[in-house]
C-alpha positions in Angstrom: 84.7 46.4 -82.5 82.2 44.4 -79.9 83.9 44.1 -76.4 82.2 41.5 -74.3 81.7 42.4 -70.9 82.1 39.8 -68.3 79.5 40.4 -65.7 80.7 41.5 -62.6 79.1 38.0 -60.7 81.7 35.7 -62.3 84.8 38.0 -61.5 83.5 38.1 -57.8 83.3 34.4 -58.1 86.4 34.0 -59.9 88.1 36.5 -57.6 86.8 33.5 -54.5 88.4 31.1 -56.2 92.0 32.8 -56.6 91.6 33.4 -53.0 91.1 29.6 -52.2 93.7 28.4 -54.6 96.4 31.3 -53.0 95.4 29.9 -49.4 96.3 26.3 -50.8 99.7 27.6 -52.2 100.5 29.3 -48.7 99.6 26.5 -46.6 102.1 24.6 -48.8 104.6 27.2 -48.5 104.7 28.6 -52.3 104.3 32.4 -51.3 105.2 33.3 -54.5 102.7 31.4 -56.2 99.9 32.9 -53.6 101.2 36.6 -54.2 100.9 35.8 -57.9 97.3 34.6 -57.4 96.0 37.2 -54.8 97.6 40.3 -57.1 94.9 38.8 -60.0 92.3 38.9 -57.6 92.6 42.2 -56.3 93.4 43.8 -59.6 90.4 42.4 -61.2 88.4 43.8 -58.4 90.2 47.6 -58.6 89.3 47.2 -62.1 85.7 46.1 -61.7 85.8 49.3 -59.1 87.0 51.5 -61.3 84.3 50.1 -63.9 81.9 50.8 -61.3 83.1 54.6 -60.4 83.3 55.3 -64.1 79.5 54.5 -64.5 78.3 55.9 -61.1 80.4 59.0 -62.3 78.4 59.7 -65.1 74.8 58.9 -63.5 76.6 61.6 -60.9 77.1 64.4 -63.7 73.9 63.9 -65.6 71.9 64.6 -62.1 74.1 67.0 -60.4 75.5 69.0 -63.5 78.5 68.9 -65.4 80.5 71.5 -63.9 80.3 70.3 -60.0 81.2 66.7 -61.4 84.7 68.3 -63.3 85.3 70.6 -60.3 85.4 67.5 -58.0 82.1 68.8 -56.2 79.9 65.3 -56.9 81.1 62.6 -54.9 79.3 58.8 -56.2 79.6 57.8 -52.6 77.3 58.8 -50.0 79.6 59.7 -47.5 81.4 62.2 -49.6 84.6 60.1 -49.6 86.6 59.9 -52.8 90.2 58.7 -54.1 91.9 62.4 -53.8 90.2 63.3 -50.2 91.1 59.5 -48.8 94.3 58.7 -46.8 96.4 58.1 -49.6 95.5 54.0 -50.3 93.7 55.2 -53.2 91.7 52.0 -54.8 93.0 49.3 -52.7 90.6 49.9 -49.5 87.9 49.2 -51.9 89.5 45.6 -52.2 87.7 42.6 -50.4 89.9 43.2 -47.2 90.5 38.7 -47.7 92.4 39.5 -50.3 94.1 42.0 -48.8 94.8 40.2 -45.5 95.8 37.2 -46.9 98.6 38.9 -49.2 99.6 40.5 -46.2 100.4 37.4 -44.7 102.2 36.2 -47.5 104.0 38.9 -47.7 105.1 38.7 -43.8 106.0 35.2 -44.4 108.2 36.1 -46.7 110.0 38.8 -44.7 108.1 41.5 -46.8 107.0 43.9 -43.6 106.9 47.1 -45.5 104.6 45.8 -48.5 102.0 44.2 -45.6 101.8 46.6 -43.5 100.8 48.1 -46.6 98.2 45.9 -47.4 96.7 45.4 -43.4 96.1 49.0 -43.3 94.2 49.0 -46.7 92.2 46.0 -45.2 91.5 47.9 -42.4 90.5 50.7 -44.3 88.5 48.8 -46.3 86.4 47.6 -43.4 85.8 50.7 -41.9 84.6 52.1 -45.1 82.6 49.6 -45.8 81.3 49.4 -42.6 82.4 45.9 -42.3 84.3 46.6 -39.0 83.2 47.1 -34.9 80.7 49.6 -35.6 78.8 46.8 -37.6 78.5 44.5 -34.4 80.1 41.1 -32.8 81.4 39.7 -36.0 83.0 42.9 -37.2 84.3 43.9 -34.2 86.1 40.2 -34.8 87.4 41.2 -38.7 88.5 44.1 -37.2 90.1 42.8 -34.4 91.6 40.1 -36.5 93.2 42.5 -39.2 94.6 45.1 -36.2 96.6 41.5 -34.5 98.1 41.3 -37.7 99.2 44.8 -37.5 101.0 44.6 -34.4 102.3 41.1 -35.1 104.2 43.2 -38.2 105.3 46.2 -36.2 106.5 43.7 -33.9 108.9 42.0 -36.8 110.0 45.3 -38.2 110.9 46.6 -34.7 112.8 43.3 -33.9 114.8 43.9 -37.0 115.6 47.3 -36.0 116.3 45.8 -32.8 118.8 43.5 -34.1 120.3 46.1 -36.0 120.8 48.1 -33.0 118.4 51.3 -34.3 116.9 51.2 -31.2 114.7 54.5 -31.7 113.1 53.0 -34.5 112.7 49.4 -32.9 110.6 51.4 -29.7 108.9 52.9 -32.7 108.2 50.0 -34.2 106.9 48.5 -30.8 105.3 51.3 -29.1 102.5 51.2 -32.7 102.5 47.3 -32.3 101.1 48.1 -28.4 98.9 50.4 -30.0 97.2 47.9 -32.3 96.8 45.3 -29.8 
């Protein structure tokens, strides 16, 4: 059987335009509808990640031998970093951090703390790793900065549930990492 592969310009592109139509449905208040959207666009890009690891993978093993690739040895990335040596957000850091940020705050508009706090620490992973954050100047110190106020706007939230549910230990928790952020 022929399998057609879309190349990997139009999923970027059509990855953009999810993005847009999710920030429409959010500014009209359909969260669920901008979830929906945003979870297409990131899958399609873990997928056209994975794509990409699979073929770097094997350019890795036909240079640096067989057995250091199935041992784990051969990293594809430069740095050394993979999936199993990360900190446990396995293929979302390599998400557009947009995406990732922006299903954050759906998900905080929708009283979904856990799942983007989730999410703004994969975008903020994803920024560091890609070098997209502070140590990449002005504008990336701004990402950053942008991404690490949404983190302590969260913590805030969560602790002011806690708070209201008179768990105060985990409400200073909660507060004491939203201080930390900001």
């Amino acid at each position: 059987s022929y399998e057609m592969k879309v190349p990997e310009e139009i999923i970027k592109e059509t990855n953009l335009i999810f993005n847009d139509k999710a920030l429409q449905c959010a500014a009209s208040g359909d969260y669920d509808k901008s979830v929906t959207l945003l979870n297409k666009a990131i899958q399609a890009e873990i997928s056209l990640n994975k794509a990409n690891k699979m073929a770097e993978s094997v350019l890795t093993s036909m240079t640096a031998g067989d057995a250091g690739a199935s041992l784990g040895l051969v990293s594809s990335r430069p740095d050394g970093y993979n999936e199993t040596n990360g900190h446990g957000l396995g293929s979302l850091e390599m998400v557009d951090y947009r995406f990732l940020v922006n299903r954050g705050d759906c998900l905080r508009a929708q009283h979904k703390y856990g799942l983007a706090l989730i999410d703004y620490d994969a975008a903020m992973a994803s920024l560091k790793i890609r070098k997209l954050g502070a140590s990449s100047g002005v504008e990336g110190a701004r990402r950053q900065w942008n991404v690490a106020t949404r983190l302590s706007l969260t913590h805030y939230l969560v602790a002011c549930d806690y708070f209201n549910e008179n768990a105060y230990e985990d409400a200073e928790r909660q507060l004491c990492l939203a201080v930390d952020y900001n």
